[in-house]
C-alpha positions as CSV (number, residue, x, y, z in Angstrom):
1,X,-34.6,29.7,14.4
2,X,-31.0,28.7,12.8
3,X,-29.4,30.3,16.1
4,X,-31.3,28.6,18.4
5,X,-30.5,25.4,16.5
6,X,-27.1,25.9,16.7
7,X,-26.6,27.3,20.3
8,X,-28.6,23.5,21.4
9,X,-26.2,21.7,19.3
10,X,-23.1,23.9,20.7
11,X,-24.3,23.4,23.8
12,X,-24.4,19.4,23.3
13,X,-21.2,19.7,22.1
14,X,-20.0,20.9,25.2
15,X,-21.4,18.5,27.4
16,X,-21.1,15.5,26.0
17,X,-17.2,15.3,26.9
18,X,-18.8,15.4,30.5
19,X,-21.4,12.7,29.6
20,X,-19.4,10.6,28.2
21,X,-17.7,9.0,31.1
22,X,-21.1,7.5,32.3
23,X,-21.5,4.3,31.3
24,X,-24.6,4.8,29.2
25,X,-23.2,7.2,26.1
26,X,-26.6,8.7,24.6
27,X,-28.5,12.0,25.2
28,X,-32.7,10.7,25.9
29,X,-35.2,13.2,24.1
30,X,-37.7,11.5,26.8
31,X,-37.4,11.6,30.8
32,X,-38.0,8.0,31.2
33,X,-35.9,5.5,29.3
34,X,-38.7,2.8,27.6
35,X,-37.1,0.3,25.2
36,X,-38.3,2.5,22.3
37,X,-37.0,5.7,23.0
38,X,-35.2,7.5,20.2
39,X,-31.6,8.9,21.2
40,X,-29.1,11.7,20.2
41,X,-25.1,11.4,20.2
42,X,-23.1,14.0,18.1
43,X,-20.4,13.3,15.6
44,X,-17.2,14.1,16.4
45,X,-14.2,11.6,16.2
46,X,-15.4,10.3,20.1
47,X,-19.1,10.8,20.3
48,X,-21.6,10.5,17.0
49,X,-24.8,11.0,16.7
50,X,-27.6,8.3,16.2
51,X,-31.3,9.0,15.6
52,X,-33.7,6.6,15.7
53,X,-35.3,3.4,17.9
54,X,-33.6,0.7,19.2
55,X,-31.6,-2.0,16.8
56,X,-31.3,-5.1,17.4
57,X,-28.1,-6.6,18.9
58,X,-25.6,-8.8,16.7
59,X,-23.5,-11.0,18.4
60,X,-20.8,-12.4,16.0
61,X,-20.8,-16.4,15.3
62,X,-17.9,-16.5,13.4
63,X,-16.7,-19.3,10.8
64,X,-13.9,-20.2,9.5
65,X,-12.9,-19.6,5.8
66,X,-9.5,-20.7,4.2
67,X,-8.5,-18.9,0.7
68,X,-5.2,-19.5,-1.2
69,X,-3.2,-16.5,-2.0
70,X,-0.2,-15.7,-4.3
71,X,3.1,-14.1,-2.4
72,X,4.3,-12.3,-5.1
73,X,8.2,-12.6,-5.1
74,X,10.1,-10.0,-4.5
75,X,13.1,-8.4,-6.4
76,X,16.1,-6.3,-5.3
77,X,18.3,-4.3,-7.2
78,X,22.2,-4.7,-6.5
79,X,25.7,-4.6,-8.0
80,X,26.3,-7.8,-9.8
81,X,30.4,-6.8,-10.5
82,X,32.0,-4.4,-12.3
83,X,32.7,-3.3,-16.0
84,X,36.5,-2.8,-17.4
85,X,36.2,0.8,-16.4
86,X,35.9,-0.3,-12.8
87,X,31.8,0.7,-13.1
88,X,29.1,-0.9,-11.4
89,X,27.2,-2.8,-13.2
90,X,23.1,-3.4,-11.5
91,X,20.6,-5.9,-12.2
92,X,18.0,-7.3,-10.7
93,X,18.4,-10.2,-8.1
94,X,15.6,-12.8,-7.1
95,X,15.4,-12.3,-3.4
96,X,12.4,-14.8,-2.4
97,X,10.4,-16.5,-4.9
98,X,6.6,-16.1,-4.9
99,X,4.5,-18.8,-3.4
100,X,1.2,-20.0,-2.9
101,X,-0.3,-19.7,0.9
102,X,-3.4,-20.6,2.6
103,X,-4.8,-17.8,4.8
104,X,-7.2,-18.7,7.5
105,X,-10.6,-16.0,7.7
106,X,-13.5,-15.7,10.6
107,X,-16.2,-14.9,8.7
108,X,-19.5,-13.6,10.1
109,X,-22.8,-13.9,8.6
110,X,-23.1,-9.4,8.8
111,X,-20.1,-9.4,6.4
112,X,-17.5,-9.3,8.9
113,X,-14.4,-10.5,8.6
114,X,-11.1,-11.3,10.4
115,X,-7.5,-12.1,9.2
116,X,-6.0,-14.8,11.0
């Protein structure tokens, strides 16, 4: 039974790279296609599998969300002159100081959400 199993899904497996340039990506278990029927893709970093009916479609309506942020500054280490022994002496430099920014989010009502 376990071999059986495994020679379908092997076999699967080798054609789905074949099936997968058709436009519609999914494997029927029924010969006709009604809105209901279950379908089977396999998981593999191009093709995955799904079980089950149909889901509804989402169609993002994104919103606009704005949220401060802190810029934390940033420090550099670098040679500030030299000691009587003609050694370097190092400490730390402000290069930029931090900042408040405002940063601009699309936010969908699904949880998405977008940078920018």
């Amino acid at each position: 039974m376990k071999l059986g199993l495994l020679k379908l899904v092997a076999a699967l497996v080798v054609s789905a790279p074949a099936a997968f340039g058709h436009g519609d990506h999914r494997f029927p278990f029924f010969p006709f296609r009604p809105p209901f029927a279950p379908s089977f893709r396999i998981a593999t970093p191009r093709i995955s599998v799904e079980l089950g009916g149909c889901r509804p479609v989402h169609s993002h309506c994104w919103t606009d969300s704005f949220q401060r942020e802190w810029v934390a500054p940033v420090y550099q280490t670098c040679v500030v002159g030299y000691d009587h022994c003609g050694r370097p002496i190092y400490q730390r430099v402000l290069v930029r100081a931090g900042c408040w920014t405002t940063i601009r989010y699309r936010v969908c009502g699904c949880g998405a959400r977008i940078r920018g």
